[in-house]
N, C-alpha and C positions, 0 to 999 in steps of 0.2 A: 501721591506719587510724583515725585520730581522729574525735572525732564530728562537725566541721565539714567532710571529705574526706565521708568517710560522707552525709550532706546533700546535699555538693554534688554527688557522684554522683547521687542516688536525682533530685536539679533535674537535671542536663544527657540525664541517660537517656531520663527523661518528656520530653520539651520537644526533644531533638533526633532520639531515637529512637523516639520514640512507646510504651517501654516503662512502664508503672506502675509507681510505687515499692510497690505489692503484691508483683508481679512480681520487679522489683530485688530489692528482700527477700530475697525465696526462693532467688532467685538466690547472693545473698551467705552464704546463713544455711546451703547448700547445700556452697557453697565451704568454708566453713569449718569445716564436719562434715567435708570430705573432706581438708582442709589436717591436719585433727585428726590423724585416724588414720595418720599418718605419722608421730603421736609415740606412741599407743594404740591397741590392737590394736583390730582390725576390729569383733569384739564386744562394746569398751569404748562403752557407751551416752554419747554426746554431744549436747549441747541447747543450742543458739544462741538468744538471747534478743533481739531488736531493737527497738528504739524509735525511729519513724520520724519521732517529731517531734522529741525532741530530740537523738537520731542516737546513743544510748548505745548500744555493743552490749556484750553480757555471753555468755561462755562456759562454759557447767559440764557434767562429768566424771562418771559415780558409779564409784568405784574401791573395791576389796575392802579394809577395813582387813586389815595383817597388821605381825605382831611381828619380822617377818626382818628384819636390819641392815642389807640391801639387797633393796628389795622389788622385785618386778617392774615391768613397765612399764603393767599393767592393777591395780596396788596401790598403797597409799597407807600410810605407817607407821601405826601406832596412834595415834601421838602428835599428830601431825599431824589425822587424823578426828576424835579426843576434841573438838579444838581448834576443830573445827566444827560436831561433834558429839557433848557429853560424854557419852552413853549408849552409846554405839557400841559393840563388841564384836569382837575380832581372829572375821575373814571374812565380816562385813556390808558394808553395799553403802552407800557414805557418798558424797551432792549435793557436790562442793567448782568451786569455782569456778576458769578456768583465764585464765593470763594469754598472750593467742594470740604477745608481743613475743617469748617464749621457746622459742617454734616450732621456732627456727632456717632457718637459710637454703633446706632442700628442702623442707619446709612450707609457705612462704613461694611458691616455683614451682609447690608444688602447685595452693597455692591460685589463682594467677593463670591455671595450664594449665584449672583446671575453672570458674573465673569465663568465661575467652574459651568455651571448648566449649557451656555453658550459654547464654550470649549468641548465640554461633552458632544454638546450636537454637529459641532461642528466634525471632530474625531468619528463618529457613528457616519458621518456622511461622507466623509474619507474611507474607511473600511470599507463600507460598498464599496463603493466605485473603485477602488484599485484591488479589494481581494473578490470580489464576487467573480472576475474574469479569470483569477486563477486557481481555480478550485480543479483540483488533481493534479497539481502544480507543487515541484518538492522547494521547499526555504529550508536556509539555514537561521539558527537563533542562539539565544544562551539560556539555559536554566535560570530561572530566573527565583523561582518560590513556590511553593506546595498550599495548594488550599486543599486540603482534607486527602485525598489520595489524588487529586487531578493537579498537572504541571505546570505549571504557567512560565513559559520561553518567550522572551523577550525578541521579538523580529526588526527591532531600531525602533521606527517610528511609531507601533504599535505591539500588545501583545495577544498572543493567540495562547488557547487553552489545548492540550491534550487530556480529556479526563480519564478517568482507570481503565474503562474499557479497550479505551486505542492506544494502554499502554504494552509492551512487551513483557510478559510474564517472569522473563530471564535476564531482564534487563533492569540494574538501578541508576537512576540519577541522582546530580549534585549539582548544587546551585555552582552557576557559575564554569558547567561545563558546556562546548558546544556542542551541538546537535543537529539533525536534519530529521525533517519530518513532512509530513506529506498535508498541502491544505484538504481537507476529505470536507467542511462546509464551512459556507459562512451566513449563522445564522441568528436569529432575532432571541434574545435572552431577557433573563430580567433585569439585567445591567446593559441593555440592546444589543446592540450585532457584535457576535462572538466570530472568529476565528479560533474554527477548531483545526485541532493537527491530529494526527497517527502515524504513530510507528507499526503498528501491527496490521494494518490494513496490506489485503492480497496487491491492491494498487499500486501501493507503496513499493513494492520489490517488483509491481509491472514496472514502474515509470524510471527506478534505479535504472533499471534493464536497458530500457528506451535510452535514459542519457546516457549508458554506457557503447551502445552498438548501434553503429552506424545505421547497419541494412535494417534494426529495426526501425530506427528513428523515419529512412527513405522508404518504407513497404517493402522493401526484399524480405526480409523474413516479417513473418507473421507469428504473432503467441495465441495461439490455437485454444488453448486452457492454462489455466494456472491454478493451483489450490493451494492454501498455506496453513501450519501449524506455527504461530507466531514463537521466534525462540527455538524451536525446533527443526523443523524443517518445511522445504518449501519446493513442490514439483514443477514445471512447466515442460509443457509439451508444444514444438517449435515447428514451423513447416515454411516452404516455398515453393511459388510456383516453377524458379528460375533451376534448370537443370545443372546450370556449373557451379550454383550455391549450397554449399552445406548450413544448414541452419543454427543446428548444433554447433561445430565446430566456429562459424562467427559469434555465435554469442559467447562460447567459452574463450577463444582468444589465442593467438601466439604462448604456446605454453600456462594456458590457463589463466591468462591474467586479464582479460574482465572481468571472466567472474570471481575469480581470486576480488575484486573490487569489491563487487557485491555480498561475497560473504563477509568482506572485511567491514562493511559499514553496516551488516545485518550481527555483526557479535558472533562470527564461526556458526551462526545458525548453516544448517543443510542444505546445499541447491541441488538436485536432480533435473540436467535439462536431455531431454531426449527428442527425437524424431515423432513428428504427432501423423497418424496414421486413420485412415477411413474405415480401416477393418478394427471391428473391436478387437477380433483375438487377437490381433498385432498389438493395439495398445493399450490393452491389460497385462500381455507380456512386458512392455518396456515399464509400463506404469507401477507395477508390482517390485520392481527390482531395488536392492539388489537381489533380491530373491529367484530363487530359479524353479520354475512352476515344471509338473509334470505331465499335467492335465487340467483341459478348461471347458467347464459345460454353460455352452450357453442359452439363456431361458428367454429368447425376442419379446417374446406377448408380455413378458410379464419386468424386461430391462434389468435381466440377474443373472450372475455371474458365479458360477461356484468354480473357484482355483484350488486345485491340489496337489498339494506340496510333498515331501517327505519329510520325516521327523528334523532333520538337521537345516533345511530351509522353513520351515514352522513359524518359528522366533521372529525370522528375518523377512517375512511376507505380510507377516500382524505388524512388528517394529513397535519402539517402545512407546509402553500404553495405548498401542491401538493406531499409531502416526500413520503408519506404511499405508495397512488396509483403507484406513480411512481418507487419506489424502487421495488413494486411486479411485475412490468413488466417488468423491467430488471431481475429480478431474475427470474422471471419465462421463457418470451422469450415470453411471447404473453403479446398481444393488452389490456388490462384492463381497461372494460368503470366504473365507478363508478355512480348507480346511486338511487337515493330515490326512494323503495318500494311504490308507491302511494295507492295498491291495499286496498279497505277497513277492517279492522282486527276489527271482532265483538268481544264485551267481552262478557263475562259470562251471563249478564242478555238477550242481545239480541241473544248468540245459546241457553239459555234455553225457550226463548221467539218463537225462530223457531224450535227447538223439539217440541213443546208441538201441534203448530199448524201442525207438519206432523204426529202428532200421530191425531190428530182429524180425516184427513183428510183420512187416509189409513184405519183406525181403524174403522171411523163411531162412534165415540165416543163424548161425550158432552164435552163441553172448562174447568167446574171444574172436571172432570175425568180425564182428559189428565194430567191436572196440577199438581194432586193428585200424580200419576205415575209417571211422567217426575220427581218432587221433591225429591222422594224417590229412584232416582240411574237411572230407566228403561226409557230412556230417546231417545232410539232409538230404532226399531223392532226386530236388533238383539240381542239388551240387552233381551226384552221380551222372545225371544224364548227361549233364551240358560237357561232361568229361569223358575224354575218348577211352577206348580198352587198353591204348599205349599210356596211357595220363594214368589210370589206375595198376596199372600194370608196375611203371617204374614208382611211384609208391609203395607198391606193396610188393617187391617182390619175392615173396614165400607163397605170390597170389598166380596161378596158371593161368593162362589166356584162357582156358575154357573156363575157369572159375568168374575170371573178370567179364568176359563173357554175357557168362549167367547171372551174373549182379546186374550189369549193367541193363538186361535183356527185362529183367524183372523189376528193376527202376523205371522203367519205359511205360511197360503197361501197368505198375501204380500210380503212375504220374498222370498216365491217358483215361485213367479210371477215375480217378477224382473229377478232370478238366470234364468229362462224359456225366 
């Protein structure tokens, strides 16, 4: 390595890998101690000399002078030390300087096997220390390459893996596209400390969240629960303790555009953000929607939920493949059965058709009287009472004061008979 290679490594290191030409140095000065002993035994002292501004490097040796006409490989003829050292004396220990181009060729691989290993340790001990602190922490990167179905995204200085798991089901990548994803760990592999990412992690659309909204980032609001169908949809339930704050409405934004953010960097996946509440029936109703529940049993001892729907909310309460129900019971923490209201729901002409017959029947009145009355508002006994003889009167009038009367006289004591 020349002294202008030499440079331009110690510049591209610093500047691309954030290592210092301190570092480098050592790095090299390290290598070439060990590149050495492949021409001099292990206990042959070697001393790497660097100069990092003008990139000279200098190699020297101390070898035992000796008088044999083939010395060893930890010796140096006499003649030769004189020549560096005219006081010298055959089995002193003589500084000579070494020229590393005569290494030969497995010197050469040595040295490049213990520069990359060096480099490696030194990168693995970079990774800690700067991603170990931000772990739930979102980076941006580039697509960088596919090992088997896991991503490998290039973050500058290093790169982090997304394996299939903490990919997005609905989502494809391309090399060479940018992306953001969520550090979720950083952990000890067979290649040593990985940075893993996710895009599918429930975190990952918490911590969107958080950089998007203020009051969440300061504690005015709070995300109570969150449950996710990665690709599909994603529910949060939001609260505060502060009375003039809506929770909701800051995390959604001046005409929706936080979360317009949110769904734009989730791929139009689904956000439902609603009001999170201490009463479950309260938020099993928000939690189930869009759907519009009819009736909700709840089961305490046993943390289950039976919601019932009508035929035409059904669909929309389950959600596709199961999303809806299942996201509410992860958010919620209980059991959620979904199931169709079967119970008969009368319309208008059949409860007016069964008013009329319990007015006959309490009243003693005839089937066109009843109908008369039931059509004109008074359609149950308590309607009757709370209505004067003038109120039925101008209703009905083909109805005589004595008639109205008698209705009203006889709404009174069915009314007092039940209350009895």
């Amino acid at each position: 390595m020349n002294t202008q290679d030499f440079l331009t490594v110690l510049d591209y290191m610093e500047k691309e890998k954030g290592i210092s030409r301190k570092i480098m140095a050592t790095v090299i000065e390290n290598a070439l101690i060990t590149a050495a002993h492949k021409t001099y035994p292990i206990e042959t002292e070697v001393r790497v000399s660097l100069d990092q501004k003008s990139g000279k490097i200098q190699m020297f040796a101390k070898l035992k002078a000796s008088d044999r006409a083939r010395p060893n490989a930890d010796e140096i003829s006499i003649i030769k030390a004189r020549a560096v050292k005219p006081t010298v004396h055959v089995g002193e220990l003589v500084e000579i300087e070494l020229d590393a181009s005569q290494f030969g060729r497995i010197a050469a691989q040595v040295f490049k096997q213990a520069m990359n290993q060096n480099l490696r340790s030194i990168e693995k001990t970079m990774i800690m220390e700067e991603f170990q602190g931000r772990v739930g922490d979102i980076v941006a990167g580039t697509v960088r390459r596919f090992e088997r179905a896991d991503v490998v995204i290039d973050l500058g200085k290093f790169e982090g893996i997304m394996p299939s798991r903490e990919r997005v089901p609905t989502e494809e990548y391309t090399p060479g596209e940018r992306i953001r994803a969520l550090v979720l760990a950083v952990q000890t592999g067979l290649r040593g400390p990985e940075i893993i990412l996710s895009r599918s992690s429930p975190d990952f659309v918490r911590r969107l969240l958080t950089l998007e909204v203020n009051e969440l980032a300061e504690g005015v609001v709070i995300i109570k629960s969150l449950a996710r169908e990665p690709g599909f949809r994603t529910k949060i339930a939001v609260w505060s303790d502060v009375e003039k704050v809506d929770p909701v409405g800051a995390c959604v934004g001046i005409r929706g555009s936080r979360v317009k953010n949110i769904v734009r960097e989730l791929n139009n996946e689904k956000v439902d953000l609603f009001r999170w509440s201490p009463n479950i029936h309260e938020l099993v109703i928000e939690a189930l929607k869009p759907a519009k529940l009819r009736k909700i049993e709840i089961d305490e001892p046993n943390r289950r939920i039976r919601a019932l729907v009508d035929a035409e909310n059904l669909s929309l309460a389950i959600g596709r493949k199961g999303h809806n129900a299942r996201l509410a019971s992860r958010l919620t923490g209980w059991n959620i059965d979904v199931e169709e209201d079967k119970t008969e729901v009368l319309g208008f002409e059949q409860k007016l058709e069964l008013a009329v017959q319990t007015l006959v029947t309490i009243l003693g009145i005839d089937l066109a009287l009843a109908q008369k009355i039931a059509a004109v508002g008074f359609s149950t006994v308590e309607a009757i009472c709370e209505a004067s003889e003038t109120d039925l009167a101008e209703a009905l009038p083909d109805l005589t004061p004595e008639q109205a009367t008698e209705i009203r006289t006889k709404a009174q004591a069915a009314l007092t008979a039940v209350k009895t």
